[in-house]
VOGU-3710 file (C-alpha; in Angstrom, 3 decimals, decimal comma):
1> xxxxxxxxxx> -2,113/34,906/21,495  -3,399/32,313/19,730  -6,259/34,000/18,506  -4,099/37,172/17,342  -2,354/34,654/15,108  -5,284/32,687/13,474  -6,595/36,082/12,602  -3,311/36,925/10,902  -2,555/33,585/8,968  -5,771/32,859/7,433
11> xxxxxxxxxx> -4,977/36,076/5,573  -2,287/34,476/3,204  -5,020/31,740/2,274  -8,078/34,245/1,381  -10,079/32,559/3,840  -10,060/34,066/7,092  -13,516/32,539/8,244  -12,813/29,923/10,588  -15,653/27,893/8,943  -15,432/23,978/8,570
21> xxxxxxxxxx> -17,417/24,204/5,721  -15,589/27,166/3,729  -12,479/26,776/4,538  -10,720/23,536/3,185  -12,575/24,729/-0,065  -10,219/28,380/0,016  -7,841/26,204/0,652  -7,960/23,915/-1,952  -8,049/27,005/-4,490  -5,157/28,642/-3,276
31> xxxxxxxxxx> -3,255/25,523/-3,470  -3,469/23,853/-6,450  -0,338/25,001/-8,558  1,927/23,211/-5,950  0,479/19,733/-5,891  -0,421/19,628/-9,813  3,531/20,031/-9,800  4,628/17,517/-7,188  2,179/15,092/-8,915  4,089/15,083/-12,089
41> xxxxxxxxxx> 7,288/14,263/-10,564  5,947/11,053/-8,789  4,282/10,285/-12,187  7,636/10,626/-13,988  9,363/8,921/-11,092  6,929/5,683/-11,233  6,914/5,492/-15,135  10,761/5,855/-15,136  10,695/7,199/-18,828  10,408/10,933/-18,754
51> xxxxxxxxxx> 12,072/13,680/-17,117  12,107/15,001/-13,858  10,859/18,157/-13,260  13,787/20,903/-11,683  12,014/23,702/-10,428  10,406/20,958/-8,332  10,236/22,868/-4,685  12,958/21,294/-2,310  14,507/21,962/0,726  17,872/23,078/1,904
61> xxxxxxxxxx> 20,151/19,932/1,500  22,735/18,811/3,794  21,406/20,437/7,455  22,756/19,454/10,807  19,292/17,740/11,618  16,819/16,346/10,032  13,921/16,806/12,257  11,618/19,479/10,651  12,198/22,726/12,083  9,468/25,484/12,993
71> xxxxxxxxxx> 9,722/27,580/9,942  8,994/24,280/7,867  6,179/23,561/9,751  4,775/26,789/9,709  5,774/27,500/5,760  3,590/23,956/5,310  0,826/24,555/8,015  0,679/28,400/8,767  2,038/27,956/12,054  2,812/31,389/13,435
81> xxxxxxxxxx> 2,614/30,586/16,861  4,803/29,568/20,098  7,597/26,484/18,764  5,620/23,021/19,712  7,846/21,269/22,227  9,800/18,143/21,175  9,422/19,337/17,631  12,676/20,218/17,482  15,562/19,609/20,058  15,366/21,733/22,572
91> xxxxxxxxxx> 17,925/22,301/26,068  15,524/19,395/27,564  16,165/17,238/25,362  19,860/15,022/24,549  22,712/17,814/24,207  23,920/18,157/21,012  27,449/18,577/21,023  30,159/19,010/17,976  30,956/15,184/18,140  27,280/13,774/18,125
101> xxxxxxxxxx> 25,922/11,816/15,759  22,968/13,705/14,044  21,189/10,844/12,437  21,231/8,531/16,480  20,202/11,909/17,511  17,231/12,434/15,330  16,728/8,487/16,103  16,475/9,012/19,632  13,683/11,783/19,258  11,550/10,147/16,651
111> xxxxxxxxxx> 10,833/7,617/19,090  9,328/9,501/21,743  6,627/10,080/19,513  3,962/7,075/19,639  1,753/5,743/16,663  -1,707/7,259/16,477  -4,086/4,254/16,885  -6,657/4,329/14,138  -9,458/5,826/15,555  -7,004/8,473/16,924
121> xxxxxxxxxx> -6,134/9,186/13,776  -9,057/9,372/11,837  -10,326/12,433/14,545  -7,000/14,041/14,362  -6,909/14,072/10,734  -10,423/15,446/10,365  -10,230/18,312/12,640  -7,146/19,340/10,440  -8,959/18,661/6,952  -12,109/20,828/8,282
131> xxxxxxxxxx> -10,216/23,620/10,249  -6,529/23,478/9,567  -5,591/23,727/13,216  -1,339/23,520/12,725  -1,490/21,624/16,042  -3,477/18,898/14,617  -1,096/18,985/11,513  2,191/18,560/14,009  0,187/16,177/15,652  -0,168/13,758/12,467
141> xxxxxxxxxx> 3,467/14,699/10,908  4,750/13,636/14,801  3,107/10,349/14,664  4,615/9,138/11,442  7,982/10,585/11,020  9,461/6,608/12,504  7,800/5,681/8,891  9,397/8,305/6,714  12,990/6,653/8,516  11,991/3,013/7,436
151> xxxxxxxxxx> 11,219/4,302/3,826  14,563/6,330/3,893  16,340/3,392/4,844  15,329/1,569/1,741  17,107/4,085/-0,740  20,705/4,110/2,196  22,500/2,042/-0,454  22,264/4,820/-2,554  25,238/6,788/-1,931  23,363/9,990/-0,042
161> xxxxxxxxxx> 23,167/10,419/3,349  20,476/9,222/5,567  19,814/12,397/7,331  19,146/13,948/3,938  17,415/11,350/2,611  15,218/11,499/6,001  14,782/14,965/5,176  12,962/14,929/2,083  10,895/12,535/3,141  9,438/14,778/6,222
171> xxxxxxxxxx> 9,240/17,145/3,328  6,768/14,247/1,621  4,898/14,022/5,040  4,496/17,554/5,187  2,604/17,666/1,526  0,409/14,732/2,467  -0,966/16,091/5,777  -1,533/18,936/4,081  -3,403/16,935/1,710  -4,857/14,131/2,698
181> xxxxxxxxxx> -8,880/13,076/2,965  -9,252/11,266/6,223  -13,275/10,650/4,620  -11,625/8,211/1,889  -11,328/5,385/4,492  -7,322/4,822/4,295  -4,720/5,855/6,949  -2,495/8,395/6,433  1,178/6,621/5,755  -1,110/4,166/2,798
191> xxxxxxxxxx> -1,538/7,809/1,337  1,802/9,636/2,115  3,937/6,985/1,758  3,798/8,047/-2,221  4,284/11,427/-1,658  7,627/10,488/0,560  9,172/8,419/-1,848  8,617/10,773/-5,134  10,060/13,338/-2,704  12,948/11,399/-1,794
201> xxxxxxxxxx> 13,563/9,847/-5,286  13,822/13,098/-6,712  16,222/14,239/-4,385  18,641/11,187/-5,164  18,133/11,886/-8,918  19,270/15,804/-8,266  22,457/13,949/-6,712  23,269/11,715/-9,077  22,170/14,233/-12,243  21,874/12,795/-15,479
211> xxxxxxxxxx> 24,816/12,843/-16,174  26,169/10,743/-13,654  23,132/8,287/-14,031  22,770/8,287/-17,712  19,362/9,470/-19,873  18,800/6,004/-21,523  15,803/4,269/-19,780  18,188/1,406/-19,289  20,369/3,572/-17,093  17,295/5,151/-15,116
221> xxxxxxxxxx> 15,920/1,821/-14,744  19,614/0,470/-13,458  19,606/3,408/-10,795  16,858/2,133/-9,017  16,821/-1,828/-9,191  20,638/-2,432/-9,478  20,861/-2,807/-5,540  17,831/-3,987/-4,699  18,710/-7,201/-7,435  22,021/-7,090/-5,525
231> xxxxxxxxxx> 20,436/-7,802/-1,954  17,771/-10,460/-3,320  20,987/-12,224/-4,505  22,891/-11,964/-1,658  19,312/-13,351/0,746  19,609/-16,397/-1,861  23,542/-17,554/-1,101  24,407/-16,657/-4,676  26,500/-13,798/-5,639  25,675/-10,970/-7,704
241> xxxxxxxxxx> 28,132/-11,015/-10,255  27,544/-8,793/-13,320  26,429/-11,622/-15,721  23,468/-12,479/-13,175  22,481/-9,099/-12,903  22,568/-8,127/-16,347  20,258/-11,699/-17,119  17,911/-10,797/-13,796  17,520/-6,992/-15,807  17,777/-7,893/-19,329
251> xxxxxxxxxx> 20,090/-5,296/-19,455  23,532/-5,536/-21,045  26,572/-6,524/-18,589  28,620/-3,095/-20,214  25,562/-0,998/-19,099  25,300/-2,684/-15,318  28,909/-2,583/-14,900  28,706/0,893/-15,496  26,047/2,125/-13,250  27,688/-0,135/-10,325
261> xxxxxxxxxx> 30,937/1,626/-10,598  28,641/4,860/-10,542  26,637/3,935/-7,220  29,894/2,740/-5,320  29,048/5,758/-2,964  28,751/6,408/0,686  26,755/3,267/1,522  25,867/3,380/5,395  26,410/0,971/7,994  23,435/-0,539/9,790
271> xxxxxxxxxx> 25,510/-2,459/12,625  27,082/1,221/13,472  26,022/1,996/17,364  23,726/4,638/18,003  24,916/7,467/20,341  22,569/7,267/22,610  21,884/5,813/26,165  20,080/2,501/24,205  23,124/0,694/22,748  21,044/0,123/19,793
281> xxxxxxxxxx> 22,096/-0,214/16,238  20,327/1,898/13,224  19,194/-1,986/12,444  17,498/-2,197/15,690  15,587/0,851/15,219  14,761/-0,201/11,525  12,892/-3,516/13,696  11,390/-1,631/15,937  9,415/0,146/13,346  8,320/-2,905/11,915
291> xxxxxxxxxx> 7,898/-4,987/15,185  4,234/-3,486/15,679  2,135/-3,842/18,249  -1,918/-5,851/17,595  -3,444/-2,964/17,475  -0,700/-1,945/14,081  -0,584/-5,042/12,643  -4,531/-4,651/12,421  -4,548/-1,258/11,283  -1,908/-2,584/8,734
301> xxxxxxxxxx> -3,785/-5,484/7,411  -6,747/-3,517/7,407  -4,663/-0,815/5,073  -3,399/-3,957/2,351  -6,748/-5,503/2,462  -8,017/-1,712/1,294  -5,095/-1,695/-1,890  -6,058/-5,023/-2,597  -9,598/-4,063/-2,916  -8,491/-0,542/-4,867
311> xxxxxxxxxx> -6,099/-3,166/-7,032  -8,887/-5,201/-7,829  -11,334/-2,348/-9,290  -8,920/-1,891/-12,150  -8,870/-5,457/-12,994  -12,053/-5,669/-16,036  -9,879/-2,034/-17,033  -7,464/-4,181/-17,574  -6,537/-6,409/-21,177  -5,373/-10,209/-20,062
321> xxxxxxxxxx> -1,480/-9,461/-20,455  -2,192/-6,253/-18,738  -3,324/-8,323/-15,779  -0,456/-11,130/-16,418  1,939/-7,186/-15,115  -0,084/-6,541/-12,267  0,519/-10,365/-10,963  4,091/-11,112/-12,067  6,013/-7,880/-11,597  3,420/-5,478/-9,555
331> xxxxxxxxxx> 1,950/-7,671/-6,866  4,573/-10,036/-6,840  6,805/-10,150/-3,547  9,722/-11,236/-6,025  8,943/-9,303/-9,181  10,187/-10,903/-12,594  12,277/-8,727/-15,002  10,637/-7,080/-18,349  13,533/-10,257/-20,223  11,487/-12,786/-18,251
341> xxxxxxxxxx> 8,044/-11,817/-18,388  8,648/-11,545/-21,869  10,455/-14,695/-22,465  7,502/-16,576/-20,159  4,539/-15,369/-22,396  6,181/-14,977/-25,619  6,338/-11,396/-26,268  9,203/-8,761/-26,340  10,357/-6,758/-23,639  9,451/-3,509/-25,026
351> xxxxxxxxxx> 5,951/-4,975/-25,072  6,279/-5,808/-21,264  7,344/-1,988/-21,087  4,384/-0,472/-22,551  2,126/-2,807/-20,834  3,580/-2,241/-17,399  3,103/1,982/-18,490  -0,067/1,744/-19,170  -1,400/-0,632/-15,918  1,047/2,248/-13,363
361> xxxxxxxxxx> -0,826/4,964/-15,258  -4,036/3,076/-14,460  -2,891/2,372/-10,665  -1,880/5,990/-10,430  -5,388/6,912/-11,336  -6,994/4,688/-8,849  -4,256/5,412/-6,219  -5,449/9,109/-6,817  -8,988/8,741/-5,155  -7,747/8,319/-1,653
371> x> -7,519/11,725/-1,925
//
């Protein structure tokens, strides 16, 4: 059977050689309209001062589920064969029922699937980027959907739904399999990690819509930093009252008072209980993705000392107040505002703004050669 298929799918992408060599090439042809578009929503995304793209492809919104389905798979990696098991939820596994909880649900699955080690990876990866075998594709999107939920769960205060926002970002994953160079010498998430967010940030601009957000790169900006000020306020005993966050933004208190009575949405609780056999909270789970084992905290050292390296090849492209935005408000673990950066080295904040532009165009360029 599996033969019968391989001869049919290949078909679609005018390769049907089974070649190493010949195929990621065909492949590579036939897809480059869809990333060329994908990549200029990120871009826009990252700049934060142009518009989004809408005939962006995305999926349905809003399902039961989150966990990617067959048809998804096989729309993304040319799966036409028998439904992989634990994919999906089957009759095996935890009965759904009308009063279940998708997202503990979805929680509950995700973590039957382990972490690839590195080496693991690297010859998974590469017998997908030379053959396109789907089952080396489910294989990698498996092992990494616990990191797509611990990116989703930074953009929960958001006002969408989890599940959703889960969603998109297996919708990311998918793209960056498809993809990804495992010969570039970084791990997959390092790479997809970008393609989940843009995914996900797009959805939650859909949502909001311009209208509701505002077109003013003020308001865009707002959207996206207003909570995460919020929580760095709250970690330091003081409370974020609009005066501090407006001074924090250099944004006008009108303007943040605004956008907060905008994004009082459907915030989700992290203390909520799972509904599963673990007693576990959606916090625990959020832990347990970043409680790694020695063999992950290596792999993830290994994958910061490899930006860091990346980072510093655009330094000498860099002018000296470039570099002063790649330290201060890039690399920084507490960023400073445009207002302060400005206010520390003398020069306006729409100065700050261009600068920081032009050194995210330059990362994005750099950023692009993992590929």
């Amino acid at each position: 059977m599996k033969k019968k298929v391989a001869a049919k799918k290949p078909k679609e992408k005018a390769s049907p050689a089974k070649k190493p060599v010949t195929k990621p090439v065909a492949k590579k042809a036939t897809s480059a309209k869809k990333p060329v578009k994908a990549k200029a929503v990120v871009a826009e995304i990252v700049d934060d001062d142009s518009t989004l793209a809408p005939e962006q492809a995305a999926p349905e919104i809003g399902k039961a589920y989150a966990m990617p389905n067959e048809r998804e798979i096989e729309e993304e990696f040319g799966l036409n064969d028998e439904p992989t098991k634990g994919l999906v939820p089957t009759a095996d596994s935890k009965a759904i029922t009308s009063t279940s909880d998708p997202l503990a649900l979805y929680l509950a699955d995700v973590r039957k699937y382990p972490v690839l080690s590195k080496e693991e990876e690297q010859e998974v990866a590469k017998k997908y980027f030379e053959t396109k075998d789907p089952e080396a594709a489910q294989i990698l999107v498996k092992s990494n959907l616990r990191f797509v939920v611990k990116v989703a769960a930074e953009y929960s205060k958001f006002g969408a739904k989890m599940i959703d926002l889960i969603q998109e970002g297996n919708v990311g994953l998918m793209h960056a399999v498809r993809e990804f160079n495992p010969y570039k010498g970084a791990r997959l998430i390092t790479y997809a990690v970008w393609w989940i967010r843009g995914y996900i940030q797009e959805y939650l601009m859909r949502q909001y819509s311009m209208v509701r957000i505002g077109t003013t790169q003020n308001q865009r900006k707002l959207f996206y930093q207003l909570q995460k000020e919020k929580d760095a306020l709250d970690a330091m005993g003081q409370s974020p009252d609009i005066a501090l966050l407006s001074s924090r933004l250099g944004i006008p208190e009108d303007e943040v008072e605004q956008m907060a009575q905008r994004m009082s949405g459907r915030d989700i609780s992290l203390d909520r209980p799972l509904d599963d056999d673990s007693g576990g909270t959606l916090m625990d789970f959020q832990k347990s993705t970043s409680d790694m084992s020695v063999d992950e905290r290596i792999a993830h050292e290994e994958e910061l000392e490899f930006l860091k390296e990346k980072l510093k090849e655009i330094r000498p492209e860099l002018s000296e107040r470039e570099r002063i935005i790649l330290d201060e408000r890039i690399l920084n673990d507490e960023p400073l505002t445009l207002q302060e950066i400005g206010e520390k080295h003398g020069i306006t904040r729409e100065a700050v703004r261009q600068m920081e532009v032009r050194v995210m165009k330059k990362i994005k360029a750099k950023m692009e050669e993992l590929k």
